[in-house]
N, C-alpha and C positions, 0 to 999 in steps of 0.2 A: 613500476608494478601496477597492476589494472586487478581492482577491487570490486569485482561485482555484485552491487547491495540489492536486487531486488529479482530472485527468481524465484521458480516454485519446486517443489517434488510431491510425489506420492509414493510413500514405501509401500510395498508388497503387503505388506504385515495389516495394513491399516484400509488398503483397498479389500482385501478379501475380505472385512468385516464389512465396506460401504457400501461394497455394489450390490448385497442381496435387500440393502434396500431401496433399491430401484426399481422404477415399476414400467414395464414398456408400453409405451403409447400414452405417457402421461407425463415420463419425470425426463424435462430438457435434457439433461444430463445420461440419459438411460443409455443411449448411442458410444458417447464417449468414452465413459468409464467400462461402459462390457468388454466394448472390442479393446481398449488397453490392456484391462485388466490380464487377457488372456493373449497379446500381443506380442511375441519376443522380438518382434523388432521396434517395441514400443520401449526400451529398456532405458532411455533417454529420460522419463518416467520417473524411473523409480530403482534403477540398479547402480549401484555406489561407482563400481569402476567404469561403466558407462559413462557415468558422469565427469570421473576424472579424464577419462578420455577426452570428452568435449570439451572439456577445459585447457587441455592442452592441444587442441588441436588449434581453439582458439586466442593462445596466449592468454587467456586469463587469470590469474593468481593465485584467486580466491573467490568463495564465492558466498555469498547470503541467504539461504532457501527456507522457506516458508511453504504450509500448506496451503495450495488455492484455496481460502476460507471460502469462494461463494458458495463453493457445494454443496457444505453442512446444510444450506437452507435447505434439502430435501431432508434431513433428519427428522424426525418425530421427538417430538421436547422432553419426551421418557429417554431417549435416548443420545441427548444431544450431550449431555455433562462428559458421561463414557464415553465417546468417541472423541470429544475434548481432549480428555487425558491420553485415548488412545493417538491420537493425532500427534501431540507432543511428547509421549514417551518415542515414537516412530522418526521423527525428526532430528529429535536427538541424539539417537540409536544412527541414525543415517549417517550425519554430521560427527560420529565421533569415529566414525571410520577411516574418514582421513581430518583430523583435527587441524593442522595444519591448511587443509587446504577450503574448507567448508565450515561457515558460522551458524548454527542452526539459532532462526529465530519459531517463538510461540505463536502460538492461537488460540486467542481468549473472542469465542462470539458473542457471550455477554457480557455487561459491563456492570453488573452488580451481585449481590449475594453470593452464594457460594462459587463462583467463578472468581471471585477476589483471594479467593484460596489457591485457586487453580493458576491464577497468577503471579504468587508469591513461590506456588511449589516446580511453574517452570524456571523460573528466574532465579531460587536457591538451589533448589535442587538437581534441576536437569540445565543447567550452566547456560538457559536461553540470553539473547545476547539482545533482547527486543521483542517486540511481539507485536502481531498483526489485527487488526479486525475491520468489521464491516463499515462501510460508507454511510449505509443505515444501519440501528440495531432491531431489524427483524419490522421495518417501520415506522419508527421511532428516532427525530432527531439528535444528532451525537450533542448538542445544547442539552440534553435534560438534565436536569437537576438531580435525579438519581443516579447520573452518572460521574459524579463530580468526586466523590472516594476513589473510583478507578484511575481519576487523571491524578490526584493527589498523588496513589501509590506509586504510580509508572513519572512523574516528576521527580519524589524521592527516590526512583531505583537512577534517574540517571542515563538512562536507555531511550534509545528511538520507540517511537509506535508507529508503526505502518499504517496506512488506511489502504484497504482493496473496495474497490467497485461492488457495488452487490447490487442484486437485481431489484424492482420494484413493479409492478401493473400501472404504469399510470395512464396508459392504454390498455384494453383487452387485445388489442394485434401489436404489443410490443413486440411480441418473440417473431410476427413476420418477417425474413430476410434476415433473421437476426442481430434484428434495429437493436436489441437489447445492449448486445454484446456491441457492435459500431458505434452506437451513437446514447445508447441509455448509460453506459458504464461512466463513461466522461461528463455526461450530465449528472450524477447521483455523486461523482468525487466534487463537482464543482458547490453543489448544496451540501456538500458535507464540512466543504473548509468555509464554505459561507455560515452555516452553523458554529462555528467554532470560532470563528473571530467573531462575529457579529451578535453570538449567542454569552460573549463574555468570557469562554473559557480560556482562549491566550492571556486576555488579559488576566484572569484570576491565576494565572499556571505559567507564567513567564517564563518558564525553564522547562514547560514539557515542548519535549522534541517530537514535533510532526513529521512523517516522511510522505508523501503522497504519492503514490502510484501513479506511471505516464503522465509524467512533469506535470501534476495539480489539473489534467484535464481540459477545462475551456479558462482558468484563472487567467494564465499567464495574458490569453487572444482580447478577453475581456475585462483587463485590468482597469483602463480609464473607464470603462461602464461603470464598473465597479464605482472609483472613486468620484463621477458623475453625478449618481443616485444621491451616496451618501452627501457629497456637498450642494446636491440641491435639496435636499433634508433640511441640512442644516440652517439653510437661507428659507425654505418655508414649512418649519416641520409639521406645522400643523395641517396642512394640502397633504402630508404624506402618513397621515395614521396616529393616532396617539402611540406612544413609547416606542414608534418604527425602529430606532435604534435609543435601549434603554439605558446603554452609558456610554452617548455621545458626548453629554455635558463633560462627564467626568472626564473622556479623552481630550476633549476640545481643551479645556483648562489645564490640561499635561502636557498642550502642543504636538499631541497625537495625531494619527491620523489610520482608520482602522486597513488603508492600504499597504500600510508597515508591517501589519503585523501579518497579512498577507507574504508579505515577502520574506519575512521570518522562518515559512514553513520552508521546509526542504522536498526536494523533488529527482525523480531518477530520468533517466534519458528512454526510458521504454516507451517512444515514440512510434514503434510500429517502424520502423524505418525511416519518419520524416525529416529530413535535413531541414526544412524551414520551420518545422515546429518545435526541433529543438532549438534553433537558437531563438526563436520566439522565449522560450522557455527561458533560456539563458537568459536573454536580455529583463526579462524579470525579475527573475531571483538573484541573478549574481552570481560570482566564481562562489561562495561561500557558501552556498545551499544547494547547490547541481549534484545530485554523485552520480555514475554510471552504472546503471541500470537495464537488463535484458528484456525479462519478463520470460523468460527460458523456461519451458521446451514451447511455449507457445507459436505462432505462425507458419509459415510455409517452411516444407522441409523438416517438419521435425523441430523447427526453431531456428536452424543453421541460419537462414535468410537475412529474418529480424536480426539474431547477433552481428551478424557480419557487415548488416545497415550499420548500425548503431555503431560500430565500434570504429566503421571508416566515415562517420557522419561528427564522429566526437576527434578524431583524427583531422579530418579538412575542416574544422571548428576555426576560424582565424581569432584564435584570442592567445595573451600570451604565455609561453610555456609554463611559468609558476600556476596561473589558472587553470591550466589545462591537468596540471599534477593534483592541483584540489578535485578537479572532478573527475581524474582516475580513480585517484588513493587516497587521497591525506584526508579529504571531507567525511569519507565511512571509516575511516580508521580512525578519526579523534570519534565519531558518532560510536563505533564498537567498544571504544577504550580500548581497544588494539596498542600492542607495546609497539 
């Protein structure tokens, strides 16, 4: 069986409300979502039996779908709660179409206040199986302290949280070539899991389950850098900043080491098609943290292309079959609580 944990949709129901607020000649996005919106050959999108078709076209089981959250960032903040809820009532609604064949996860874009409601009422109510959010929160490191109730809840429910790439200016010609979406999106996941180990929050949340979008980004290429840094910290902390890393001690004394907790996260194979980045990817995380991953309807073709990489890239994978059945099946189906 082939488990597919991490693609997207946009229902019908929930575009017609998103695209009139788009403004042409200003909102990235404005291009994209008009011409689907009104695309019937775009049905790949957003139409349920389309979906099933592609699914069966390409042996895949089951599948994972979430709203592309980065869109919302064109929302106006009067309007973001409402299409929150509109978003995941629509996903839900999607997913329950064929139950069996489709897991619908949430989208929670803030991480505090009344979104902690909105999180409790996709997860009881509308049977979400996880939930996804941004890289950054609206510019704002996922380390903040305000956000430490939302990891509490999403630890006690038990459930994956997805991170997606979101956008950021750290240049005014990011969006040239669409350096954003190439090269900006893999750089904001790799500071966002940087944030998260090193901001404390694995450690305080040992049991929230991370999932990272296109195998954790530059983690896995840059893992000894990673562990580099912090152990030349450690041998001269004082050369590298006061409280650089504020509970080193306490790891160092637990026989820790914050590359662990790196390797903790879980990660999807939505590599774009890379055969060497995903077993980069592999060779870091392990059979135990790999699941397979699309990023569907995304790339050339409609998506067909990306799927059909990925899926003969995890196929010519030389590791051995038990491993390979974790990063079909069995790793999203203990993460879903799938029977």
């Amino acid at each position: 069986m082939i488990i597919d944990a991490y693609s997207h949709v946009y229902p019908k129901k929930l575009m017609k409300e998103f695209v009139p607020f788009l403004k042409e000649g200003s909102d990235p996005y404005y291009n994209f979502f008009r011409i689907r919106a009104n695309d019937p050959e775009a049905a790949n999108y957003s139409d349920e039996q389309a979906r099933i078709k592609y699914l069966d076209r390409f042996g895949i089981d089951i599948e994972a779908v979430n709203m592309n959250v980065v869109f919302f960032e064109s929302l106006p903040k009067a309007d973001l709660l409402r299409m929150t809820r509109l978003a995941n009532d629509t996903v839900a609604e999607f997913a329950a179409s064929n139950p069996e064949r489709i897991i619908p996860i949430g989208f929670i874009p803030h991480l505090e206040g009344e979104y902690l409601d909105e999180l409790d009422r996709s997860i009881k109510d509308l049977g979400m199986k996880g939930c996804v959010i941004f890289t950054n929160n609206f510019g704002r490191p996922l380390d903040s302290q305000e956000f430490l109730g939302f990891y509490s809840k999403m630890e006690k429910y038990d459930l994956p949280l997805f991170l997606h790439p979101s956008n950021h200016n750290y240049y005014p010609w990011i969006w040239n070539y669409r350096l954003n979406f190439i090269f900006g999106w893999p750089f904001d996941t790799s500071l966002a899991l940087g944030s998260l180990v090193f901001g404390g929050v694995l450690e305080r949340y040992p049991k929230l389950k991370i999932v990272s979008h296109h195998l954790g980004g530059m983690i896995p290429f840059f893992g000894e850098r990673i562990r580099g840094f912090y152990d030349d910290y450690m041998q001269h902390p004082y050369e590298a900043g006061a409280n650089a890393y504020p509970f080193a001690e306490k790891m160092s004394a637990e026989g820790q080491h914050p590359i662990d907790q790196f390797k903790k996260i879980y990660a999807d194979t939505a590599t774009s098609g890379s055969a060497i980045a995903l077993r980069c990817g592999y060779d870091f995380y392990g059979k135990d943290r790999v699941l397979f991953g699309t990023d569907y309807p995304f790339g050339p073709m409609g998506g067909d292309v990306w799927t059909e990489l990925i899926l003969d890239n995890v196929r010519k994978l030389d590791i051995p079959a038990e491993a390979k059945s974790l990063v079909w099946e069995k790793n999203a189906r203990a993460l879903f609580r799938l029977s």
